[in-house]
N, CA, C and O atoms as a GROMACS GRO file, in nm:
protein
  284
    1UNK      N    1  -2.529  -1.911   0.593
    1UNK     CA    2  -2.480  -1.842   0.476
    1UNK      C    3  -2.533  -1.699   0.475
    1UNK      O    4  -2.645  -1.659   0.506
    2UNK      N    5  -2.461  -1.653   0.448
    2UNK     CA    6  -2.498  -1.471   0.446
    2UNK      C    7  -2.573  -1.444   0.284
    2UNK      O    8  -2.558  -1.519   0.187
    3UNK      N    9  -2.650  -1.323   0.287
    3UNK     CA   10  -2.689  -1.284   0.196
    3UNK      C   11  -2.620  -1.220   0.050
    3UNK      O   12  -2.570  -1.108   0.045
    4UNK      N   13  -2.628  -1.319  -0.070
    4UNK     CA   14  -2.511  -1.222  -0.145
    4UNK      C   15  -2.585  -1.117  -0.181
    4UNK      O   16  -2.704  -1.090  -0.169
    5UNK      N   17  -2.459  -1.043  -0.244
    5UNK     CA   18  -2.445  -0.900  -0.248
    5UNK      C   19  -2.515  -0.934  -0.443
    5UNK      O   20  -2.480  -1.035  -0.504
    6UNK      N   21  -2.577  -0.865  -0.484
    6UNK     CA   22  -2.610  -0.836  -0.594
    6UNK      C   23  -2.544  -0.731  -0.692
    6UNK      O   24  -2.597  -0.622  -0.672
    7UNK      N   25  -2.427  -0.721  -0.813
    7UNK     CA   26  -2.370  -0.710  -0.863
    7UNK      C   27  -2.482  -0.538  -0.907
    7UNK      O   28  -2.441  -0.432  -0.861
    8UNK      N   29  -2.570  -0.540  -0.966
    8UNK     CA   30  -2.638  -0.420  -0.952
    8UNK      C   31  -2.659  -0.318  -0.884
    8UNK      O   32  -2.646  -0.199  -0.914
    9UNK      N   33  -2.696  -0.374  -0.774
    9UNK     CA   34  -2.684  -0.314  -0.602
    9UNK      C   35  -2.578  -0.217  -0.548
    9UNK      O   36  -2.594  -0.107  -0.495
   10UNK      N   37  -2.444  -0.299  -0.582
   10UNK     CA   38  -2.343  -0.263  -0.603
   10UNK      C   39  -2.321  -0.112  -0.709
   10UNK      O   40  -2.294   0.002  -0.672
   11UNK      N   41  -2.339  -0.152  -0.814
   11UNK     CA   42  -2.306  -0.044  -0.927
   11UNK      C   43  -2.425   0.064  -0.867
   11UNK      O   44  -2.387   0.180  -0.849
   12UNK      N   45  -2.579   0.030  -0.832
   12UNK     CA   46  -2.615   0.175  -0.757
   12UNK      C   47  -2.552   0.223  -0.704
   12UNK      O   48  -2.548   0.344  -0.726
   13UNK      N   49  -2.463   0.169  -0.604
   13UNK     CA   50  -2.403   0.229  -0.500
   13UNK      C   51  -2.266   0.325  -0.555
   13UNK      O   52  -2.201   0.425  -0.525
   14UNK      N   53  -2.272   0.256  -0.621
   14UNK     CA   54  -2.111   0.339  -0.658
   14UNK      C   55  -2.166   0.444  -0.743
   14UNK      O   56  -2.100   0.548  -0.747
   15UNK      N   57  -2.290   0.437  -0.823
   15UNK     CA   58  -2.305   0.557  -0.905
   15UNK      C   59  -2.337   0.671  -0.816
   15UNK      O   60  -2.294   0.786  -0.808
   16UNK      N   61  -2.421   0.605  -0.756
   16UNK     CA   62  -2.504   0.717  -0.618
   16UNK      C   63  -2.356   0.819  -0.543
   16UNK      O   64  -2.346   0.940  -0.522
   17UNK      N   65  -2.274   0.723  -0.523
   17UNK     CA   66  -2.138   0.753  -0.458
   17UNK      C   67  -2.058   0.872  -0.553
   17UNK      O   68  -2.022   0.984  -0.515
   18UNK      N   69  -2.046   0.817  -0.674
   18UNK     CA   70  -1.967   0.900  -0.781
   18UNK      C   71  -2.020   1.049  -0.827
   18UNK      O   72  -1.953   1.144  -0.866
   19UNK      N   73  -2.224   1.035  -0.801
   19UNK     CA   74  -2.272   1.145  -0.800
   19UNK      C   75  -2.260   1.228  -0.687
   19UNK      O   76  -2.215   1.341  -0.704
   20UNK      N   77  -2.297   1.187  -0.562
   20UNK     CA   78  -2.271   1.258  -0.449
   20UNK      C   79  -2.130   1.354  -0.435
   20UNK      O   80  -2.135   1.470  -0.394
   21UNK      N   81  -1.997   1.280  -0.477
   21UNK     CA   82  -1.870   1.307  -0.453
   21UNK      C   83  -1.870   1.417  -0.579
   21UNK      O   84  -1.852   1.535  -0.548
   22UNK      N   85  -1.888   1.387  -0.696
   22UNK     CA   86  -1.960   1.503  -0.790
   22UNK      C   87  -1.988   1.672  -0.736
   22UNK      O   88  -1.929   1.770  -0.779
   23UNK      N   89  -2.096   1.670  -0.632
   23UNK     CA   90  -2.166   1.785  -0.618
   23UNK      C   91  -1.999   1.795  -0.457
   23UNK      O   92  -1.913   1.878  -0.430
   24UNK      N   93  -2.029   1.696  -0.416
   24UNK     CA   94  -1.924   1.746  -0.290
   24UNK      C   95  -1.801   1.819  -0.355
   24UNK      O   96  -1.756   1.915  -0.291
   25UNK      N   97  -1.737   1.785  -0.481
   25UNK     CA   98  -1.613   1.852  -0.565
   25UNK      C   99  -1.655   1.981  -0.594
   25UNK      O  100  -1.569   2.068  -0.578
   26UNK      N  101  -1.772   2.019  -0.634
   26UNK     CA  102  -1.804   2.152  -0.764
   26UNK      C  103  -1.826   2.215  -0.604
   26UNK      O  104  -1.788   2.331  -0.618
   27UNK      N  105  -1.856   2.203  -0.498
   27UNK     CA  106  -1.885   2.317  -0.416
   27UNK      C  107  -1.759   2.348  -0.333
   27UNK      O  108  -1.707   2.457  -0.313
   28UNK      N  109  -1.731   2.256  -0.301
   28UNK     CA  110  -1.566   2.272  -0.276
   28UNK      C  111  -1.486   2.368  -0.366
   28UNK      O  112  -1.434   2.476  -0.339
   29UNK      N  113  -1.490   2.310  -0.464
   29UNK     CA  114  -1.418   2.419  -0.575
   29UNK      C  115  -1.501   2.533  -0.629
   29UNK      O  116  -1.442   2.605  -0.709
   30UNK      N  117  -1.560   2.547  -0.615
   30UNK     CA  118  -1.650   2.701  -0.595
   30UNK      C  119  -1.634   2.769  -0.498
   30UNK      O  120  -1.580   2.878  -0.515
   31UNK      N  121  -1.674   2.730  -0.363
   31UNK     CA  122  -1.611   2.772  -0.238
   31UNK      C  123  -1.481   2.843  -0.252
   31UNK      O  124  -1.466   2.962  -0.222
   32UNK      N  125  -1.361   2.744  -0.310
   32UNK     CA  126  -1.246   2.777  -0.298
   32UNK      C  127  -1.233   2.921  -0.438
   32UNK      O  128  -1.154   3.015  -0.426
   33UNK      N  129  -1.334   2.903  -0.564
   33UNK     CA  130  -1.272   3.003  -0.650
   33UNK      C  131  -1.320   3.165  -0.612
   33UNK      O  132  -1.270   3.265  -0.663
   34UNK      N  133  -1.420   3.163  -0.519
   34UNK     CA  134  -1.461   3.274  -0.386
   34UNK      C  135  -1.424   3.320  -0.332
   34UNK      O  136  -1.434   3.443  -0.327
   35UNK      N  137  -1.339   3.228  -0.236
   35UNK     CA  138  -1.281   3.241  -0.106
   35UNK      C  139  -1.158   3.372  -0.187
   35UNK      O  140  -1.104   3.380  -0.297
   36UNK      N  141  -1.159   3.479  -0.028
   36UNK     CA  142  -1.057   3.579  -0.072
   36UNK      C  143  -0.923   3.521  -0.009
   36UNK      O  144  -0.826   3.588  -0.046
   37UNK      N  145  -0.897   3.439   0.056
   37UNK     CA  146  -0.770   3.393   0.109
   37UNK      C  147  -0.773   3.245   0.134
   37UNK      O  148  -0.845   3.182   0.211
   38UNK      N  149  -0.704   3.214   0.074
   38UNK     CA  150  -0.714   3.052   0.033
   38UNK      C  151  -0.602   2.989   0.187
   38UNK      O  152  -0.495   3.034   0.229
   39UNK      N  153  -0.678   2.885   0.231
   39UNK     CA  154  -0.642   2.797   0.317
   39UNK      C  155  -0.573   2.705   0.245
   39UNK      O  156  -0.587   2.700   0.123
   40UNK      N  157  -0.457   2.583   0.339
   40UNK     CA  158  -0.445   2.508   0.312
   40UNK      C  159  -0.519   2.363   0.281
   40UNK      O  160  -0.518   2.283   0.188
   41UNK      N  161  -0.603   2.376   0.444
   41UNK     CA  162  -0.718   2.273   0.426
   41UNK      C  163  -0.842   2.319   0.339
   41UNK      O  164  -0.943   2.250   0.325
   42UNK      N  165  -0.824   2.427   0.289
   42UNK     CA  166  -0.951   2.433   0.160
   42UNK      C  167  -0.898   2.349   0.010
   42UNK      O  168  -0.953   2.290  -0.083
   43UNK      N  169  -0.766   2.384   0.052
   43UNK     CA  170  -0.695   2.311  -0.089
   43UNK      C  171  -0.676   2.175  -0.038
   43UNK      O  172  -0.718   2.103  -0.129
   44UNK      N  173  -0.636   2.102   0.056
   44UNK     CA  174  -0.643   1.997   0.076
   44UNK      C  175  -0.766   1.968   0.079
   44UNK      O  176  -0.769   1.884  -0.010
   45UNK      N  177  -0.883   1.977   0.121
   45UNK     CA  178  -1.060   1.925   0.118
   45UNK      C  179  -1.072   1.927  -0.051
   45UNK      O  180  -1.103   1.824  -0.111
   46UNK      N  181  -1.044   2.060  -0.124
   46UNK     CA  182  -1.045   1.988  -0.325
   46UNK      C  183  -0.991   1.884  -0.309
   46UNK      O  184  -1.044   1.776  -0.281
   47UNK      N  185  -0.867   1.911  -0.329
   47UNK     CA  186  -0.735   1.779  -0.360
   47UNK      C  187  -0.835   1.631  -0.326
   47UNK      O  188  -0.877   1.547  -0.406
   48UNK      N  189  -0.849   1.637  -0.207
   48UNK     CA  190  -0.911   1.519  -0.159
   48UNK      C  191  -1.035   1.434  -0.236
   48UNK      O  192  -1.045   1.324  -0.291
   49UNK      N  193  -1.134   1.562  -0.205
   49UNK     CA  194  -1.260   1.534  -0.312
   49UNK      C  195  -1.273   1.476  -0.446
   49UNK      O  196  -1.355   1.394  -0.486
   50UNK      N  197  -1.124   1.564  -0.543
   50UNK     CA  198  -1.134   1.548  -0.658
   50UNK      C  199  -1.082   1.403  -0.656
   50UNK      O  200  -1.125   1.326  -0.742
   51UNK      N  201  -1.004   1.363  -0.574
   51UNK     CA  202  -0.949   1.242  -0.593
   51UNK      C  203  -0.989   1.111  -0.570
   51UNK      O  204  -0.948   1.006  -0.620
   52UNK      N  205  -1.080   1.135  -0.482
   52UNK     CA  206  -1.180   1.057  -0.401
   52UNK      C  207  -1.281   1.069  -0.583
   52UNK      O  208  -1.237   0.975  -0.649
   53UNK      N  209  -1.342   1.114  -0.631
   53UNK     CA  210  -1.448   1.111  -0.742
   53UNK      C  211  -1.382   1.062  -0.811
   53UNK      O  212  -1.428   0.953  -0.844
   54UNK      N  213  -1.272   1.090  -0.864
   54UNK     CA  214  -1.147   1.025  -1.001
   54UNK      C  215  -1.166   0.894  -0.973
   54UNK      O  216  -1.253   0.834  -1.037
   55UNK      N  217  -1.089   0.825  -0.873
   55UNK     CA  218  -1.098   0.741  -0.841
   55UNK      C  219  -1.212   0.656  -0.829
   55UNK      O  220  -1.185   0.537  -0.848
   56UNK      N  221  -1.327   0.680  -0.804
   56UNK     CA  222  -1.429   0.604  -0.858
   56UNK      C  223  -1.519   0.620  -0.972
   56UNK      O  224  -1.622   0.556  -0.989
   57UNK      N  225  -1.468   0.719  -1.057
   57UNK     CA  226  -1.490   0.684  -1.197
   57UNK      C  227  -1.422   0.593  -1.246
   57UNK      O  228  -1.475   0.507  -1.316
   58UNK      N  229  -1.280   0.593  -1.218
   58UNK     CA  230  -1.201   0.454  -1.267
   58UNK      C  231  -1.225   0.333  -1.251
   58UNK      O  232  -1.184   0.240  -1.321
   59UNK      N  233  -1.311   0.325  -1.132
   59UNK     CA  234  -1.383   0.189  -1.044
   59UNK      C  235  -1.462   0.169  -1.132
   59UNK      O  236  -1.454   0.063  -1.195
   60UNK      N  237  -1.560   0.261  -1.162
   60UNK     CA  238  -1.654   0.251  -1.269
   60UNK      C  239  -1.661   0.225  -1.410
   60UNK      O  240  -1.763   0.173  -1.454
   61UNK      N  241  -1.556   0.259  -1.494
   61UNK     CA  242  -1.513   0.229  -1.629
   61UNK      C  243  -1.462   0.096  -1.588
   61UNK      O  244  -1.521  -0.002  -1.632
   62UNK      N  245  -1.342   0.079  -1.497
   62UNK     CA  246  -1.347  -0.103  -1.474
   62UNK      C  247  -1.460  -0.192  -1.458
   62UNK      O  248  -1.456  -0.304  -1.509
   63UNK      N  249  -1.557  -0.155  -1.394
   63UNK     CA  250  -1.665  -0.198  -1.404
   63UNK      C  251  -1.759  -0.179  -1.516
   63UNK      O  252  -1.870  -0.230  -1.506
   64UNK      N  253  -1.719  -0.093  -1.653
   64UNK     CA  254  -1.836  -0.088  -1.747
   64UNK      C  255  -1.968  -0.034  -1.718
   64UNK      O  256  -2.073  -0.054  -1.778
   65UNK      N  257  -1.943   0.044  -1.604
   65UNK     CA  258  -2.104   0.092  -1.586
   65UNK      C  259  -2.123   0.235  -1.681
   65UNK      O  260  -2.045   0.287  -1.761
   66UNK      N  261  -2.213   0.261  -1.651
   66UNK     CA  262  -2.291   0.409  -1.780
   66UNK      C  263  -2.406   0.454  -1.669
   66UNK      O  264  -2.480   0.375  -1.610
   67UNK      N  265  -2.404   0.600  -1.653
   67UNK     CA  266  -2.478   0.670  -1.547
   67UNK      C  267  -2.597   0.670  -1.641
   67UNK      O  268  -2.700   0.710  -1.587
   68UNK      N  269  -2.615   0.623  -1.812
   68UNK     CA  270  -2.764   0.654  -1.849
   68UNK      C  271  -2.762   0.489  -1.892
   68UNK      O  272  -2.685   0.425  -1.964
   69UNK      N  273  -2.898   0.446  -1.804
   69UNK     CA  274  -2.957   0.341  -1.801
   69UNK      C  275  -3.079   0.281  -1.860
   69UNK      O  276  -3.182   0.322  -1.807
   70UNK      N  277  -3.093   0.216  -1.933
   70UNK     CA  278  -3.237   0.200  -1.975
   70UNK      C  279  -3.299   0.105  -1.923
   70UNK      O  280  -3.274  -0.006  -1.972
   71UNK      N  281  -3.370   0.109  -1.841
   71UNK     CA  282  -3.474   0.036  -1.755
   71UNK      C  283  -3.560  -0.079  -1.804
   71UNK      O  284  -3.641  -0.132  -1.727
   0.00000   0.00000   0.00000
């Protein structure tokens, strides 16, 4: 039998995930409100990012989690 996965464990992961993808969006889109000549793949790398984070906030409200925790 394999080790289960712990339902907590889990929600670290995805918060850790949702924060990371967080800072990966705001520099991306900073980058891009800088940049003097906008690329396509600069706008596709936002697009992506932002959607990639959206998307696991939604994971996250399905899941009921809250980034402030009381221990």
């Amino acid at each position: 039998m394999g080790k289960r996965i712990k339902k907590r464990d889990v929600d670290d992961q995805l918060l850790d995930a949702i924060f990371t993808l967080e800072s990966e969006w705001k520099q991306i889109e900073s980058l891009m409100e800088k940049s003097i000549e906008l690329t396509m793949n600069g706008h596709n790398a936002e697009a992506l990012a932002k959607a990639k984070y959206l998307f696991l906030l939604r994971e996250a409200r399905h899941r009921k989690l809250s980034a402030i925790r009381l221990n």
